[in-house]
C-alpha positions in Angstrom: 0.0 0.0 0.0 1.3 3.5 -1.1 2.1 5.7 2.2 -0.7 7.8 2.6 -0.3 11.8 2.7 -3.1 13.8 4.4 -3.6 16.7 1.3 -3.9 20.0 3.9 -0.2 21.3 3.9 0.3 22.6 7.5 1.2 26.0 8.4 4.7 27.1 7.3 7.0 26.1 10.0 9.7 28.3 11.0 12.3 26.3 10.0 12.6 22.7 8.7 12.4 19.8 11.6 15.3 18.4 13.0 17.0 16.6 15.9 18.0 19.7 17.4 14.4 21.6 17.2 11.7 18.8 17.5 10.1 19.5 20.9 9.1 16.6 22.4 7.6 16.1 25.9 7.9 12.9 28.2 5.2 12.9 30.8 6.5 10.9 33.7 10.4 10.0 34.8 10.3 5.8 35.2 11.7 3.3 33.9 10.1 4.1 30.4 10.6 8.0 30.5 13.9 7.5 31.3 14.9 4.8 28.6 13.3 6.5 26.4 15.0 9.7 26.8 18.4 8.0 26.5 17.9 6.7 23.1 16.2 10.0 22.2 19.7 11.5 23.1 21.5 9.2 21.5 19.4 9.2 18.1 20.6 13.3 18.2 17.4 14.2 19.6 18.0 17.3 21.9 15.1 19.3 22.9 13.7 16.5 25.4 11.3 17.8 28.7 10.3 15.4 31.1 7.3 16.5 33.6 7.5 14.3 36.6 4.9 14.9 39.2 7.1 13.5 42.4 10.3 15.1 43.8 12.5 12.6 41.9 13.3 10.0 38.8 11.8 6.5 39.7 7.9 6.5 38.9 6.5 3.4 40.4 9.6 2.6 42.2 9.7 5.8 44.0 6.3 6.3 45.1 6.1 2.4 46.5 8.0 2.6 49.4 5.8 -0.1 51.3 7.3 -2.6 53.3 9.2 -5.3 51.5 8.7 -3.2 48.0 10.5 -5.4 45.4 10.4 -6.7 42.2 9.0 -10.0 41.2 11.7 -10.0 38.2 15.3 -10.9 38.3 17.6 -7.8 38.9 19.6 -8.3 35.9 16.6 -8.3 33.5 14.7 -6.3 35.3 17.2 -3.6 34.0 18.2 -1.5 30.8 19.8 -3.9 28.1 22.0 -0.3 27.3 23.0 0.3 31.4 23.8 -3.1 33.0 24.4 -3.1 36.6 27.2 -5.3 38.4 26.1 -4.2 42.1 22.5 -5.8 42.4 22.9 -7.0 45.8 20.6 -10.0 45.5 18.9 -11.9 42.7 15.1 -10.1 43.1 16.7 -6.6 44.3 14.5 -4.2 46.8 12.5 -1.0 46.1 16.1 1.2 47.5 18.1 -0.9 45.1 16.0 0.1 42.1 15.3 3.6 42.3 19.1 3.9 43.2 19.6 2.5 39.5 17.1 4.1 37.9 18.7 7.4 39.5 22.3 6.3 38.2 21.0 5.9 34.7 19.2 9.6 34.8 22.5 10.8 36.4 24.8 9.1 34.2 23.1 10.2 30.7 22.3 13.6 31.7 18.3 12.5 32.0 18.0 14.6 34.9 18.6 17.8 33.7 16.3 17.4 31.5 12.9 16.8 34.1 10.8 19.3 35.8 10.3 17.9 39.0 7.0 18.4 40.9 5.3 19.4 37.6 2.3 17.5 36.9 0.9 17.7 33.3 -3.1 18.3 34.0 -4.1 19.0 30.2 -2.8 18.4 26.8 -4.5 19.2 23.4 -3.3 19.2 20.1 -3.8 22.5 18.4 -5.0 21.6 14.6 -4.5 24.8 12.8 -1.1 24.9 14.2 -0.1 21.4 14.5 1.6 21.0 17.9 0.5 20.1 21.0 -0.3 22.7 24.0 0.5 21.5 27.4 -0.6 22.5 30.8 1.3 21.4 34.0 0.4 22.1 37.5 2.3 25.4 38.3 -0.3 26.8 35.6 1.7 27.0 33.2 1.2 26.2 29.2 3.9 24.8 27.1 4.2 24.2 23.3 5.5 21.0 22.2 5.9 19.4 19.0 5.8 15.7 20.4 3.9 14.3 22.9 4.7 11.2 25.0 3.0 9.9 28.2 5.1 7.7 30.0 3.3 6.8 33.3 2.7 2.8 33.7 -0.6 1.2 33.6 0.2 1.4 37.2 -0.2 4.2 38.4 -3.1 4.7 40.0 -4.3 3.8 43.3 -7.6 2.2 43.9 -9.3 2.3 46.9 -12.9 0.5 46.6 -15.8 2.4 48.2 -16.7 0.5 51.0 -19.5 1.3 52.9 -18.6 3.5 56.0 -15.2 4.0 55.4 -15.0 7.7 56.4 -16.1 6.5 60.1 -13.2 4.3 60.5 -11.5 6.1 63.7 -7.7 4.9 62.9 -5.0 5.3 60.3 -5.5 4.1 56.5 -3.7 4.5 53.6 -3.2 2.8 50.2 0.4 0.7 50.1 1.5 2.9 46.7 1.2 5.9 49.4 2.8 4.6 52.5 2.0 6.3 56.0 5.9 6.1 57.5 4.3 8.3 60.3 2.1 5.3 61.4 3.6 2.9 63.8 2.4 -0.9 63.9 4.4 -1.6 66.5 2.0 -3.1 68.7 -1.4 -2.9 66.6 -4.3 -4.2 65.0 -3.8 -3.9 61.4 -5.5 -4.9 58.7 -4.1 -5.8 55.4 -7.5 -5.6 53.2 -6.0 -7.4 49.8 -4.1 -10.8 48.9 -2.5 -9.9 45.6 1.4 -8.5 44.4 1.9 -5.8 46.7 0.1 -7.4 50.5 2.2 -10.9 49.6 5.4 -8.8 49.9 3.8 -6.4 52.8 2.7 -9.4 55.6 5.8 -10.8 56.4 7.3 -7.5 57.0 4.6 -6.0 59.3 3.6 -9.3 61.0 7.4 -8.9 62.8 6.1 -6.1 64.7 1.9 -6.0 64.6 0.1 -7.6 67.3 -2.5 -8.6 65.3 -2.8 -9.0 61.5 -6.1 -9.6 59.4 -5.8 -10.2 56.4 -9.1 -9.7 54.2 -9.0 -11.9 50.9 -11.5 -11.2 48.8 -9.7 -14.0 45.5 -7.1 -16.1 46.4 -3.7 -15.9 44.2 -1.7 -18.7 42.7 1.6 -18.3 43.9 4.7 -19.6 43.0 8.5 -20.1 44.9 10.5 -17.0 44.8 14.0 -18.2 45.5 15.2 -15.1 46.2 19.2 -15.1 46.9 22.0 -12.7 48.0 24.6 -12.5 45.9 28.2 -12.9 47.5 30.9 -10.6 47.0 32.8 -13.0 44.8 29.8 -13.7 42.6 29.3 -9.8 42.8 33.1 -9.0 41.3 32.4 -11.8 38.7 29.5 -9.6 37.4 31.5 -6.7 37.3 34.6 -7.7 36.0 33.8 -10.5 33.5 30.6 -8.7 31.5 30.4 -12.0 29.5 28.8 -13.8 32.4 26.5 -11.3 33.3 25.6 -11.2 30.2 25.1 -14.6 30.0 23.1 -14.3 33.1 20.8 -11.9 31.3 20.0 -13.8 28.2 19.3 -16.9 30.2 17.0 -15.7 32.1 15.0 -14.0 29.3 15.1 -17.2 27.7 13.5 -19.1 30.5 11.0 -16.1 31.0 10.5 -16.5 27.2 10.1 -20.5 27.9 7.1 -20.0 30.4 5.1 -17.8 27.9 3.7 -21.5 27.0 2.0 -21.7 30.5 -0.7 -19.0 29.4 -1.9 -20.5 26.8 -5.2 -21.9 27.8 -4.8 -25.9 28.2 -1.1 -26.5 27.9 1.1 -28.6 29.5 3.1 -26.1 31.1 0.5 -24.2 32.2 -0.5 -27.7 34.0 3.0 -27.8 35.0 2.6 -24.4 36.8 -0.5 -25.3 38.7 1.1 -28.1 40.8 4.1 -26.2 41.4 1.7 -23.9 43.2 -0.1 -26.4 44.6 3.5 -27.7 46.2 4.4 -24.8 47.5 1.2 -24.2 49.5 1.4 -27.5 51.0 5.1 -27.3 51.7 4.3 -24.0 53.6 0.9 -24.0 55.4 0.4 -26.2 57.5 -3.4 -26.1 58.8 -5.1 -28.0 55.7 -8.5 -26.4 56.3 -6.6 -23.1 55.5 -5.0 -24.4 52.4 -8.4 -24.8 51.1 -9.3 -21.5 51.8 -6.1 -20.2 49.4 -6.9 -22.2 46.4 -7.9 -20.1 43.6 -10.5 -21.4 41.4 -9.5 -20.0 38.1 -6.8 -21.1 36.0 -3.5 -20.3 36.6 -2.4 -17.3 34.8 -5.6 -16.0 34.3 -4.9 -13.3 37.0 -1.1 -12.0 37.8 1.3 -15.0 39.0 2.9 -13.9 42.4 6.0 -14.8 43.6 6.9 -15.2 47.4 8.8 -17.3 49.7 7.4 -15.9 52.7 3.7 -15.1 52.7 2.3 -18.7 52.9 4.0 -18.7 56.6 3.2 -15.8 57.7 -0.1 -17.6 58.0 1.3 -20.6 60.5 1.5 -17.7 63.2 -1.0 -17.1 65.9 -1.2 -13.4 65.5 -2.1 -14.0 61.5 -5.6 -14.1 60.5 -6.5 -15.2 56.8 -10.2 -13.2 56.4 -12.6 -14.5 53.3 -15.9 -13.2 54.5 -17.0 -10.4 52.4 -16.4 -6.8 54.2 -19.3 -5.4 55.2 -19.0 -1.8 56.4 -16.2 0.2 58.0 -17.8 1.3 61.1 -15.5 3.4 64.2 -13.6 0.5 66.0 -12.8 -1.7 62.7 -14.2 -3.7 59.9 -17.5 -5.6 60.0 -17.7 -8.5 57.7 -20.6 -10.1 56.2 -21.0 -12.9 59.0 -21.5 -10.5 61.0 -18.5 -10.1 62.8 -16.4 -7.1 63.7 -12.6 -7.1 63.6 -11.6 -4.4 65.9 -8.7 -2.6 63.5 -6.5 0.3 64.7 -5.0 0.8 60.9 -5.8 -0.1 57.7 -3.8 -0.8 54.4 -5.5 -1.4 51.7 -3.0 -3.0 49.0 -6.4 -3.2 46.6 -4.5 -2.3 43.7 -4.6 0.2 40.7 -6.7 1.6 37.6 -5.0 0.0 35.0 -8.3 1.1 31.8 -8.0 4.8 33.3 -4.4 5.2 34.2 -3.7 8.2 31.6 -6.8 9.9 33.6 -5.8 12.5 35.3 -4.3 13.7 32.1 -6.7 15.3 29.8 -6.0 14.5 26.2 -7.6 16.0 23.4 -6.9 15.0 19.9 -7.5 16.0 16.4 -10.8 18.0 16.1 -10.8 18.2 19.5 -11.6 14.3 20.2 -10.9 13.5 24.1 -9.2 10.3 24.8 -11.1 9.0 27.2 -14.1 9.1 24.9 -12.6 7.5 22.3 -11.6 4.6 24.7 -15.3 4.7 25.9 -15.3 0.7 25.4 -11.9 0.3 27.4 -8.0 1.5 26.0 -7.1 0.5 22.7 -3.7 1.2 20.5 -1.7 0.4 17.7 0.7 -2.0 18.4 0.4 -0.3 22.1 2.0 2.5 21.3 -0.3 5.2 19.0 -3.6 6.0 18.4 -5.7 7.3 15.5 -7.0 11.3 15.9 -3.8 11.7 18.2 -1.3 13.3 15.6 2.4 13.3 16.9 1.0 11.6 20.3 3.4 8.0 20.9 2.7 6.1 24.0 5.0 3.9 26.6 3.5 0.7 28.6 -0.1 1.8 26.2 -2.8 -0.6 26.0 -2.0 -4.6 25.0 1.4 -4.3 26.2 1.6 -5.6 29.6 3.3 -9.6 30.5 2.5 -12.4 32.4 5.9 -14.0 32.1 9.3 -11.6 31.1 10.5 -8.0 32.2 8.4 -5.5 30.8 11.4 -3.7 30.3 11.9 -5.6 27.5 8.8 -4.1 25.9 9.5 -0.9 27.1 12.5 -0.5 25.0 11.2 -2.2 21.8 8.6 0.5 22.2 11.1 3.2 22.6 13.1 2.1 19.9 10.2 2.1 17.7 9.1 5.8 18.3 12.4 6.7 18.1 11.9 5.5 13.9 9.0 7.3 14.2 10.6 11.0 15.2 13.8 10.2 12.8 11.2 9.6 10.0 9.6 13.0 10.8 12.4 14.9 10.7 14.1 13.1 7.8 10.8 14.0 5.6 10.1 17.3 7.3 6.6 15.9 8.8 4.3 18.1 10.4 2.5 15.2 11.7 2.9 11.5 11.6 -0.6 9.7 12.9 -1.5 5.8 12.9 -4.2 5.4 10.3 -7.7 4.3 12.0 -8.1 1.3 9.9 -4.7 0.1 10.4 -5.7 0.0 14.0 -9.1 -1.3 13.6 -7.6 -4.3 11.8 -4.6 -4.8 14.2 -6.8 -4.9 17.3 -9.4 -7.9 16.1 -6.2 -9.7 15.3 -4.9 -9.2 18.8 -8.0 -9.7 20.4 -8.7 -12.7 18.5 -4.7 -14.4 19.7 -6.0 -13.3 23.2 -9.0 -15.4 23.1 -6.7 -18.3 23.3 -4.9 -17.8 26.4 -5.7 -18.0 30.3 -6.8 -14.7 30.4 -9.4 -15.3 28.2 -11.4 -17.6 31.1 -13.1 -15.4 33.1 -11.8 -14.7 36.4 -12.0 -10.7 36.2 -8.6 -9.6 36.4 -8.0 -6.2 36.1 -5.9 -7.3 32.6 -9.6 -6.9 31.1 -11.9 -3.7 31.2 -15.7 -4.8 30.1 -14.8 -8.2 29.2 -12.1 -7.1 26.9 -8.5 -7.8 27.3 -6.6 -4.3 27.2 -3.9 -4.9 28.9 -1.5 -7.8 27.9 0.2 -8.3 25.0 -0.8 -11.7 23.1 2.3 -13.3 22.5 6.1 -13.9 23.7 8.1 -10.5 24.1 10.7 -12.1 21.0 7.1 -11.9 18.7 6.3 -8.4 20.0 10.1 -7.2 19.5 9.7 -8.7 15.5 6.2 -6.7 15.2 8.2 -3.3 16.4 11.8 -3.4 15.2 10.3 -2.1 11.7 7.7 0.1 11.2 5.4 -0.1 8.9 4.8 3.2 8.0 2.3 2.5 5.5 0.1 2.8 8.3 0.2 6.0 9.1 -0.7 9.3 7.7 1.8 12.1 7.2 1.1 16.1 6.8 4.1 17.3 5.2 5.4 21.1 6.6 4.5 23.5 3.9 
């Protein structure tokens, strides 16, 4: 198909587009606005901005500052292919270890300069007669961009349910992305109102020093071993001073990340093979059997987010831990009343209840071509081409969009075929002097019934009502291994897209 070229010319630019004079804006400073700002700088791009709400580089890694915050994803993949660290201190590294990279990798490639901390974007709309984009941040101001990039993670937005009666709670509550360090559970009630990701790393830390812990599940998880190990100072030298091997140590574990893809697929043998692992590892750590029924998910595994944990299942084994799977009633003054009809007398809540993954660009309003908002066009739950751009939304590329999460490899992985990909995107602009570049509608119509359709044949397809779905409809995981999704993006096809060449 001949590239298609939208017939308005757009108003004379001042001068013709290059590296050096392409504004582009990054909205957030994580992983992904990071990375993508150092192959930005490296592709010659040089008029980069960053707004980053927070006080500081990290995103998700610096806002979760929870007890026993840590990745469920091997240090040395969880990491920039370009940036390799030597000084993880243990295989699955800590919240600390990983902002501290991601704060080396700003510092050493001069990200930081770049970033206006504590500057929220509120608004952003594309200004058709003009053809750039107008951007509002949260000191009031309004800034002029050519490029526009959101970068913030499908999670990144706290959800707290609204349960009945929760203003008349009379202690201490707070979500686990925003930490209350002023609390002290030395010596209280708490109640740990979630199972999932972030309360299976949370219990074992806070039943050291809690008198009481209730746990309130509302699904039970499959979990798997973590294995988690501390890496000796010998081990730690041979990383640094013999790259090979930890090179080595990279690819194999992408590889066997890449292996377990298999396990999602609805019906396979390794997806079997995962199950009674699980099954195992329960048995091997909790010892009352009447409460080992109670932590059996019955869904497939896969179908909601695989945890990883050596210590949660016997946190249980200890008198002071409660496992909760009555419904929760009401909040009322003294604690939580469930639906038998008991109350749990709380002094503090957490609620690790997880994040809006459909509505996590949200607080952002985006406004497209003709004035089209976002959110209305993703009425039906998010949607992208190839996860990264979206029809109406001229010169708007997106990181971590819709249909790009995993189940079972780094997501950094993705991040970076992503950034690599818009990265062919701005070169292309600047080497034909676009005024816009913008992902043709059908192009995306037709590439979303095909991912939608390879969906429909893997766990999350069954019906459990994860929050990788929004109205039945799987929007947030990609449908295949990360090695297909690097294949779709190391090319573009810009046959499907439509360019408005600068006057």
């Amino acid at each position: 198909m001949d590239q298609a070229v939208r017939g308005l010319a757009a108003k004379p630019a001042t001068a013709p587009r290059s590296r050096g004079n392409l504004r582009i804006c990054i909205v957030g400073a994580g992983f992904g606005g990071i990375g993508l700002a150092v192959l930005l700088r490296k592709a010659g791009f040089s008029a980069i901005t960053l707004f980053e709400r927070g006080a500081g580089v990290g995103g998700t890694w610096r806002e979760n500052t929870y007890p026993g915050a840590a990745c469920d994803v091997r240090s040395h993949l969880y990491s920039l292919s370009f940036a390799p660290s030597s000084d993880w201190p243990e295989s699955f590294s800590g919240q600390k270890q990983i902002l501290a990279y991601i704060e080396g990798v700003a510092s050493r490639f001069g990200i930081t300069k770049l970033v206006r901390f504590n500057t929220g974007v509120v608004r952003a709309v594309f200004d058709d007669a003009r053809q750039v984009w107008r951007v509002e941040t949260t000191d009031g101001a309004t800034h002029e961009f050519d490029i526009f990039i959101p970068a913030v993670g499908q999670l990144s937005k706290p959800v707290i349910p609204d349960f009945p009666g929760r203003a008349d709670f009379g202690g201490a509550s707070f979500h686990s992305a925003a930490w209350d360090h002023s609390v002290a559970l030395e010596g209280k009630r708490v109640a740990l109102v979630g199972s999932a990701a972030s309360a299976v790393q949370i219990l074992p830390e806070i039943t050291r020093v809690a008198a009481h812990v209730d746990v309130f599940q509302r699904t039970p998880n499959w979990l798997l071993p973590r294995n988690n190990r501390v890496y000796s100072e010998w081990k730690k030298a041979l990383f640094r001073y013999f790259p090979p091997y930890r090179l080595a140590v990279r690819l194999y574990l992408y590889l066997y990340g890449e292996f377990l893809f298999d396990a999602f697929r609805t019906g396979s043998w390794r997806n079997r093979l995962l199950k009674n692992m699980s099954l195992k590892h329960m048995e091997a750590q909790v010892q009352d059997p009447a409460l080992r029924q109670k932590m059996v998910p019955q869904y497939e595994v896969g179908c909601k987010r695989v945890l990883f944990t050596d210590d949660y299942y016997p946190s249980f084994n200890q008198k002071h831990v409660t496992l909760v799977t009555d419904a929760i009633d009401r909040f009322e003054a003294a604690g939580i009343r469930t639906s038998d009809g008991v109350l749990h007398d709380i002094d503090v809540v957490v609620f690790a209840t997880g994040f809006d993954v459909s509505n996590s660009l949200r607080p952002v309003a985006i406004s497209g071509r003709d004035s089209l908002d976002l959110q209305a066009a993703w009425a039906h739950g998010p949607e992208a081409y190839r996860g990264v751009a979206v029809p109406h939304f001229p010169n708007l590329f997106m990181l971590y969009g819709p249909n790009t999460n995993l189940g079972h490899n780094s997501i950094i992985v993705m991040l970076e075929a992503q950034s690599r990909y818009i990265v062919q995107c701005l070169e292309r602009m600047v080497d034909r002097n676009l005024a816009t570049l913008e992902v043709d509608e059908a192009a995306t119509r037709d590439y979303n019934q095909w991912i939608q359709a390879q969906l429909g044949k893997m766990v999350w397809s069954t019906g459990c009502g994860s929050w990788y779905t929004t109205g039945g409809r799987i929007t947030a995981n990609w449908s295949g291994s990360t090695l297909e999704y690097r294949r779709e993006m190391r090319q573009v096809a810009f046959s499907d897209y439509v360019e408005t060449v600068a006057a």
